[in-house]
Structure formats: C-alpha cells, structure tokens
C-alpha beads as a LAMMPS data file, in Angstrom:
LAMMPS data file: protein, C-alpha beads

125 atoms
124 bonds

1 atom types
1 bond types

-500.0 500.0 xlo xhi
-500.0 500.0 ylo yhi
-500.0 500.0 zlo zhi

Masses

1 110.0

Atoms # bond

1 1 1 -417.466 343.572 271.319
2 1 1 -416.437 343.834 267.402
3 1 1 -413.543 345.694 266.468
4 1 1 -413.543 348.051 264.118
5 1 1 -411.690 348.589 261.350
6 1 1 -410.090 352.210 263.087
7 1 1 -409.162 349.511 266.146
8 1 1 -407.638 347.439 264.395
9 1 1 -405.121 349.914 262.205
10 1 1 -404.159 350.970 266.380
11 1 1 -403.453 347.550 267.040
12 1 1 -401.118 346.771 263.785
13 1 1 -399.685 349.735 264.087
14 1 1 -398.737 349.047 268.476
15 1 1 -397.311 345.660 266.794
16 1 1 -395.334 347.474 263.896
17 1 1 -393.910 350.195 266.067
18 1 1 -392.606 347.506 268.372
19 1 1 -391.182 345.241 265.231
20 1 1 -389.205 348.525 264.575
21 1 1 -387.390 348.366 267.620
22 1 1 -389.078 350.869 269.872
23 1 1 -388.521 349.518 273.552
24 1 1 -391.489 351.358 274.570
25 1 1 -394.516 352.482 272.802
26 1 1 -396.201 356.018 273.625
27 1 1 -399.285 357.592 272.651
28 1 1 -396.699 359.670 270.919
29 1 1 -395.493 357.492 268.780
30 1 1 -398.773 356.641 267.772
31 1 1 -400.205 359.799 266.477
32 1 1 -396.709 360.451 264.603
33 1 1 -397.191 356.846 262.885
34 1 1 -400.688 357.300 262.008
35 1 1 -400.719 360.829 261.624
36 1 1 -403.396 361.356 264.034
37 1 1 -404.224 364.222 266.582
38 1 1 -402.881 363.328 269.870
39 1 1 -407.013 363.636 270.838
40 1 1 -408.118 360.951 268.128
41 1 1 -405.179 358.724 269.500
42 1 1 -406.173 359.156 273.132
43 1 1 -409.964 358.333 272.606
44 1 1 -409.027 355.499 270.494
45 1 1 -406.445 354.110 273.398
46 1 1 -409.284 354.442 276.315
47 1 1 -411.711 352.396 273.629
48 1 1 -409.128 349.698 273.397
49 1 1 -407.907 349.547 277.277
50 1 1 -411.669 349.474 277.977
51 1 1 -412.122 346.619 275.383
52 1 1 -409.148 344.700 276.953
53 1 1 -406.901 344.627 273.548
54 1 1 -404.139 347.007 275.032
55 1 1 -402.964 347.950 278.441
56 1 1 -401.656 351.624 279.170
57 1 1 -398.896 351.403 282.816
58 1 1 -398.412 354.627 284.429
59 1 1 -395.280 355.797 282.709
60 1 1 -397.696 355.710 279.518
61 1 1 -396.198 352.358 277.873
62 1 1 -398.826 350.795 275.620
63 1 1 -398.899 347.074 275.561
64 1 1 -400.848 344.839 273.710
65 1 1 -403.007 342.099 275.205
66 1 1 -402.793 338.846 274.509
67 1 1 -406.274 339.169 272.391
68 1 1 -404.444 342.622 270.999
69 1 1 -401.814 340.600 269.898
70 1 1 -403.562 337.964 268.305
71 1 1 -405.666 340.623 266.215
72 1 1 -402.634 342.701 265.548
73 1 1 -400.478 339.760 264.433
74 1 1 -403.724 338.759 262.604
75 1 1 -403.872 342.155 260.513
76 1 1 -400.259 342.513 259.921
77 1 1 -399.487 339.367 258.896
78 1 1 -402.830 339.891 255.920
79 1 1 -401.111 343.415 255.321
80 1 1 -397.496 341.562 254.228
81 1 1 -398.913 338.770 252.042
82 1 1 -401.505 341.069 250.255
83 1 1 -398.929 343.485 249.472
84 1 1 -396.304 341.103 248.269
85 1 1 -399.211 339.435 245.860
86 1 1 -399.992 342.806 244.980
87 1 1 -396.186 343.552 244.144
88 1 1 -395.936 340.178 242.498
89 1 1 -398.650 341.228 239.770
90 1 1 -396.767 344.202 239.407
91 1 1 -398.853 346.470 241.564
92 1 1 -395.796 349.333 242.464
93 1 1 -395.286 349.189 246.206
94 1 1 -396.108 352.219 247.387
95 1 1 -400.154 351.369 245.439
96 1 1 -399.523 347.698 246.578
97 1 1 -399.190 348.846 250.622
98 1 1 -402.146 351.561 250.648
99 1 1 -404.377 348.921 248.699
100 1 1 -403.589 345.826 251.235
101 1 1 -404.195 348.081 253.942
102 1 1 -407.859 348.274 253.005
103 1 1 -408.338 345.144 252.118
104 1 1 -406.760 343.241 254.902
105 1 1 -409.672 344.672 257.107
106 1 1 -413.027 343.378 254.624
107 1 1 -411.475 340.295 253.432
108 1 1 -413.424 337.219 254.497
109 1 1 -411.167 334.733 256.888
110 1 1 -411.632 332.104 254.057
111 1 1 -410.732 333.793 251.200
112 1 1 -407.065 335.067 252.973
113 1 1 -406.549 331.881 253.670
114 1 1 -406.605 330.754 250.132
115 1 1 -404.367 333.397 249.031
116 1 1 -401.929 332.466 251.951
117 1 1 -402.109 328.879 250.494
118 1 1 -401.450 330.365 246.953
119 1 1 -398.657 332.832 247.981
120 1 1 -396.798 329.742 250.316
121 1 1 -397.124 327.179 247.285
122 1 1 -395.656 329.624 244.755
123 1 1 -393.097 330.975 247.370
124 1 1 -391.794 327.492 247.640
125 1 1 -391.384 326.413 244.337

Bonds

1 1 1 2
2 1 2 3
3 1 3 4
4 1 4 5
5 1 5 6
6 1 6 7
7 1 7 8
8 1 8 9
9 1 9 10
10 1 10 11
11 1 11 12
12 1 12 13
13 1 13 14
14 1 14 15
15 1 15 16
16 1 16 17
17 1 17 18
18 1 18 19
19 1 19 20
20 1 20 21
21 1 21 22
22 1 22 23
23 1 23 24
24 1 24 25
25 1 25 26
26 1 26 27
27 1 27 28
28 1 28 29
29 1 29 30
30 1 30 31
31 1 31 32
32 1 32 33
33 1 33 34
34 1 34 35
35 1 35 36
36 1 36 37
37 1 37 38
38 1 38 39
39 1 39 40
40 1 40 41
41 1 41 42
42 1 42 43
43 1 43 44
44 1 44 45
45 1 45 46
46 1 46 47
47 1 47 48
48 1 48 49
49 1 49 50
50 1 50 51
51 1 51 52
52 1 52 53
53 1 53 54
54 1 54 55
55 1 55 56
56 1 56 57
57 1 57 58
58 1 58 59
59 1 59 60
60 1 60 61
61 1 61 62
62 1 62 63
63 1 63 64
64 1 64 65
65 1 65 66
66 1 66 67
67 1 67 68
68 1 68 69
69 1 69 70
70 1 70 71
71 1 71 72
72 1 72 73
73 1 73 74
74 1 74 75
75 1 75 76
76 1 76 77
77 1 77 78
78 1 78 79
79 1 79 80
80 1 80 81
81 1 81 82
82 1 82 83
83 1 83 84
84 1 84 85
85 1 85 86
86 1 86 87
87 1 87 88
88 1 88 89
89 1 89 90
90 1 90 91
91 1 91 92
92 1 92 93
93 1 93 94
94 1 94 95
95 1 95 96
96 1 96 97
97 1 97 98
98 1 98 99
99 1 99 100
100 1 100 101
101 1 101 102
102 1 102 103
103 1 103 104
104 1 104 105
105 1 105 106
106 1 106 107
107 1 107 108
108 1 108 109
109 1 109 110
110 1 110 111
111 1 111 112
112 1 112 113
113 1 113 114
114 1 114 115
115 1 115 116
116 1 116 117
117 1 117 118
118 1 118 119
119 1 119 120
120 1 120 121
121 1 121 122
122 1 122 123
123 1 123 124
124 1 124 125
C-alpha cells in the first residue's frame, strides 16, 4: 500500500522524537510534536500498525519497523539536505524548514539524488 504524505510526517517525526533522546515514544508525544488531536494521532497510529511501518507494545511504546525506518530515515534525511540548500541560498531557517518539509514528500527520487550529489560535492570542497 502507498504511503501518504500524512504517514510519512508520523514516521519522521517517530524517528526525530527518538534522535532527541526520548527512550520511549508515546502517542503523547506525538500529538504534542505535531500538534495534533490525540484522535487524529490515534487513527493515524492504527493506519500505520495495520500497514506494518510501526509497532505499538502494550505499555503504548511506538516503534518503527524496519520498512518504518527505512521511510522515516528516507524523509528525514531529504528534510536536512533541502533545508541546508535552502539556508545556503539564503532562505532564513525558520522559511527554509517549513519549505523542505513540503517538498521532501513530492520530490521525484531522481531529482533528490542530484541535489544530494550537489550538496556532498560542495560540502567537501
């Protein structure tokens, strides 16, 4: 089944939440990351459990799959380069964050990679 853009902002933001530190992430944590009713976040959880991308245990500790954590790392790691290009060209961060958060979900596979190539060479030199 395709994931959706909504899907995938709950899977970067399992992975981010986690990066921070958090030892365990909770629906909780969720909804005060996103900003989302504790209903939306719920719904959204049983999609992706049902879908196989995260795994819920009984004390209410969301995990991510290993195909959650491929499309999370996926997203994220689109989300850091297009906002650092984006800050490069002078783009203030704040702007530079919100827009690579919409574009790391419709950009084609082929043209990210290109401007991963392009942010790598000029990293390095």
């Amino acid at each position: 089944m395709a994931l959706y853009e909504s899907g995938e902002m709950y899977l970067e933001t399992i992975l981010v939440l986690y990066k921070r530190g958090l030892e365990r992430v909770r629906a909780i944590d969720i909804v005060k990351e996103m900003n989302f009713s504790k209903p939306s976040v719920s719904i959204a959880l049983s999609n992706l459990k049902k879908e196989g991308y995260v795994t819920v245990d009984a004390n209410g500790t969301v995990e991510l799959t290993d195909s959650g954590s491929k499309v999370a790392k996926k997203i994220y790691e689109r989300h850091v380069i297009l906002s650092q290009l984006l800050t490069d060209i002078g783009v203030p961060e704040k702007i530079a964050s919100e827009d690579a958060c919409k574009i790391e979900h419709v950009i084609s596979d082929e043209t990210f990679k290109v401007l991963k190539k392009h942010y790598k060479n000029r990293n390095s030199n």
